[in-house]
C-alpha positions in Angstrom: 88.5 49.2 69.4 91.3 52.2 70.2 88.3 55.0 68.7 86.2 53.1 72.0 88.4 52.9 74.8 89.9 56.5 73.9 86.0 57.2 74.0 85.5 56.2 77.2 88.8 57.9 79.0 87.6 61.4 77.2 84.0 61.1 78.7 83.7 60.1 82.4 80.0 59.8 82.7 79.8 56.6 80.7 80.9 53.8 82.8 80.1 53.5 86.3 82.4 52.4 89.3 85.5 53.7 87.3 88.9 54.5 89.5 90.9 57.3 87.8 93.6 55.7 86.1 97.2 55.7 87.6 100.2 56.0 85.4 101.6 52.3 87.1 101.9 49.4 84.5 101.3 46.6 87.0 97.5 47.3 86.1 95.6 46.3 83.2 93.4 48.1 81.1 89.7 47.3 81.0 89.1 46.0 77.4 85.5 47.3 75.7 83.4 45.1 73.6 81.2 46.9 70.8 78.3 45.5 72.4 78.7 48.4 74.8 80.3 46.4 77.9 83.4 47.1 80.3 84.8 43.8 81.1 87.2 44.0 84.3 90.8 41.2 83.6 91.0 40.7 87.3 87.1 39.3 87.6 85.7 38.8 84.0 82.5 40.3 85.0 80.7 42.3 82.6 79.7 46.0 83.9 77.1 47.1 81.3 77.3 50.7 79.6 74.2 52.8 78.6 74.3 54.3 75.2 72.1 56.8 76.2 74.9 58.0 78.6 77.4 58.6 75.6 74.5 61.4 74.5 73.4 63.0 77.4 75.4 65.6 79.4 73.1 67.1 81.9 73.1 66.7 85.9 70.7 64.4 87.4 69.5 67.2 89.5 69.5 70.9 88.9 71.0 73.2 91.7 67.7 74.7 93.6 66.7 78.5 92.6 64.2 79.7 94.4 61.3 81.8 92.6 61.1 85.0 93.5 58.1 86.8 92.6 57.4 90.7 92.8 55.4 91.5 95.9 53.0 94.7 95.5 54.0 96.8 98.4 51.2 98.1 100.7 51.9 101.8 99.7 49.2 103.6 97.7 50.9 105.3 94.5 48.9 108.8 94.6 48.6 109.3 98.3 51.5 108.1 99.6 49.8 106.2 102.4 51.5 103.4 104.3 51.1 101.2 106.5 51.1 102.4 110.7 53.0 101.0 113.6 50.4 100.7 115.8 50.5 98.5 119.8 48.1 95.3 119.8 46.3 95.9 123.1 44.8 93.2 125.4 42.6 92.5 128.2 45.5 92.8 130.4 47.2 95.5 128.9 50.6 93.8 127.5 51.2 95.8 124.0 52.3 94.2 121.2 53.5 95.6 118.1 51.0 94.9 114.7 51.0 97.1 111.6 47.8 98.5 110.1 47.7 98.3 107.0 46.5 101.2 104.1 42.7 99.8 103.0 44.2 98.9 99.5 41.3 98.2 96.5 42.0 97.3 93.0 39.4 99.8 90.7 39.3 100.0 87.2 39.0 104.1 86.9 37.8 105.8 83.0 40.6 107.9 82.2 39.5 110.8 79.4 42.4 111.8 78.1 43.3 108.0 77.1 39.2 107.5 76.0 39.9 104.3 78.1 39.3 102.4 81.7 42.7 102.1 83.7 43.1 99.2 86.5 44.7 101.1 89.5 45.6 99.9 93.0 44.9 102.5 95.2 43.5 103.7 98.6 39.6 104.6 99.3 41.3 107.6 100.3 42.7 108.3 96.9 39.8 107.2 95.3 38.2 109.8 97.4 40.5 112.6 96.0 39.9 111.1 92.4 36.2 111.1 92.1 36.8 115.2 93.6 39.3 116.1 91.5 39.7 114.0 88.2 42.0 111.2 88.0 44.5 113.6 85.4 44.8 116.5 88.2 45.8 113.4 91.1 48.3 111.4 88.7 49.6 114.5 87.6 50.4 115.8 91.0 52.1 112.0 92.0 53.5 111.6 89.1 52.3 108.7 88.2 52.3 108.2 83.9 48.5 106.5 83.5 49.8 105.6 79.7 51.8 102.9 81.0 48.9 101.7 83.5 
């Protein structure tokens, strides 16, 4: 019955509409049954106590983290191209600022040194430059390591 009670004060989460204890001796102690109830001296009412509470440690709710994913930027790797600042014009001339954007594809490209295709994001104007020069010459000259692609 002592092993219980010295339970209960070592673990707060197991009984429910509990008043921290006050070091006055004018109040009494609530008494535990092995049954698993808290009976109160002043009312005799039973409060019920979850064994499954005695196990189980965690929060009720988890503290909200939002998931941040990586974002591709809008920036072609060989090129360099970004996007442009560029005025929305209409009918009555009032300019608004709008960005146009780098005409981004996703292209799986052979590469012949690695005997293998590689999936690239890059501009039409790079793809351009590719098909012209070979995709070893471009990568070379941005610096760009096609093993890890």
């Amino acid at each position: 019955m002592a092993a219980a009670s010295a339970m209960l004060i070592s673990n707060p989460t197991n009984v429910c509409f509990r008043k921290p204890q006050f070091s006055c001796s004018l109040k009494p102690k609530p008494t535990v049954s092995e049954l698993g109830f808290l009976t109160s001296q002043f009312t005799g009412i039973q409060i019920s106590q979850s064994p499954f509470l005695t196990t189980i440690n965690k929060p009720i709710s988890a503290p909200f983290k939002p998931s941040l994913q990586p974002v591709a930027r809008r920036v072609c790797p060989f090129t360099g191209k970004k996007s442009n600042k560029a005025n929305r014009v209409s009918h009555s001339n009032h300019k608004t600022k709008r960005l146009q954007f780098v005409n981004l594809q996703y292209k799986r490209v052979w590469w012949e040194a690695g005997k293998r295709f590689v999936k690239l994001r890059l501009s039409t104007k790079a793809l351009k430059t590719i098909e012209k020069n070979g995709l070893d010459a471009v990568a070379k000259k941005a610096g760009i390591d096609l093993s890890k692609a």
